[in-house]
C-alpha positions in Angstrom: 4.8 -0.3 4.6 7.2 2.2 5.8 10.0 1.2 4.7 12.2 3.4 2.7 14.5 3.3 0.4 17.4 4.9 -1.3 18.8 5.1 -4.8 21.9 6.8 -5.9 22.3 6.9 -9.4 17.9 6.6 -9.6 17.3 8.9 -12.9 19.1 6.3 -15.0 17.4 3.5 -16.8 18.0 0.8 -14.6 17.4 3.2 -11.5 14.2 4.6 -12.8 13.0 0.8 -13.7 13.6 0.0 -10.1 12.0 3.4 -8.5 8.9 2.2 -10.6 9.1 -1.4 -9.0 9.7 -0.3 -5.4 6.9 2.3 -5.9 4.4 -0.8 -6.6 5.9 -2.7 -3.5 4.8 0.4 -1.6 8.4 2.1 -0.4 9.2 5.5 0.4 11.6 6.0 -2.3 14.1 8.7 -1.8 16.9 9.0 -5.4 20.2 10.9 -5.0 21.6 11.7 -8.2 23.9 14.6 -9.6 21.5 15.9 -11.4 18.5 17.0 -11.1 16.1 15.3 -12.9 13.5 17.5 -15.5 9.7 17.3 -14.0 9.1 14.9 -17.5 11.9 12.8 -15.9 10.8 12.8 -12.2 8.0 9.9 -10.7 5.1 11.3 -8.5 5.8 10.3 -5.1 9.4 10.1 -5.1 11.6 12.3 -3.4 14.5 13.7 -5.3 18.1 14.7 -4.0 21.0 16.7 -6.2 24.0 16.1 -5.0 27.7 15.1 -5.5 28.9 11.3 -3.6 32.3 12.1 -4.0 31.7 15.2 -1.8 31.5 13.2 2.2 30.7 15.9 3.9 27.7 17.6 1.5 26.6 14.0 1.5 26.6 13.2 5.0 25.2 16.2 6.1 22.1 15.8 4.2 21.8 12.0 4.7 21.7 11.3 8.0 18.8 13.4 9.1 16.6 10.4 7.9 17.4 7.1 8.4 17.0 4.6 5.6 16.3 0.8 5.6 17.9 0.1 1.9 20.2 1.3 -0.3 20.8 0.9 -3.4 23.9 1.9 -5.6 23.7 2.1 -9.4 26.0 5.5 -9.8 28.7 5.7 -11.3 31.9 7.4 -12.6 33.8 7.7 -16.0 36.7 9.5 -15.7 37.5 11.1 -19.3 41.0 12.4 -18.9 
């Protein structure tokens, strides 16, 4: 299968949990998260991106090289102020 997918917010629980299921369905897996995960952390054949959503044009310049067939969002933002 070709198909391939991407997860923003992928090194949390629930994203890693998913990563591990869509690895077993046979995606390409591709996780954008702010940061980078620790080699412990990351899953052997996934592809890892660091980088910030709320930043459109860092984003979009590195996204749309590569077309994706899913995406799924699990990031999120707490503002503490």
């Amino acid at each position: 299968m070709d198909h391939r997918l991407l997860i923003v917010g992928g090194t949390g629980f629930i994203g890693r949990n998913l990563v591990l299921n869509a690895l077993e369905k046979g995606l390409n897996i591709v996780v954008l998260s702010l940061n980078k995960p620790s080699n412990q952390q990351k899953i052997e054949g996934v592809d890892y991106l660091q980088m910030d959503i709320t930043k459109p044009l860092q984003t979009s310049n590195q996204l749309t090289e590569t077309p994706f067939d899913y995406v799924v969002n699990l990031s999120g933002y707490i503002d503490h102020c």
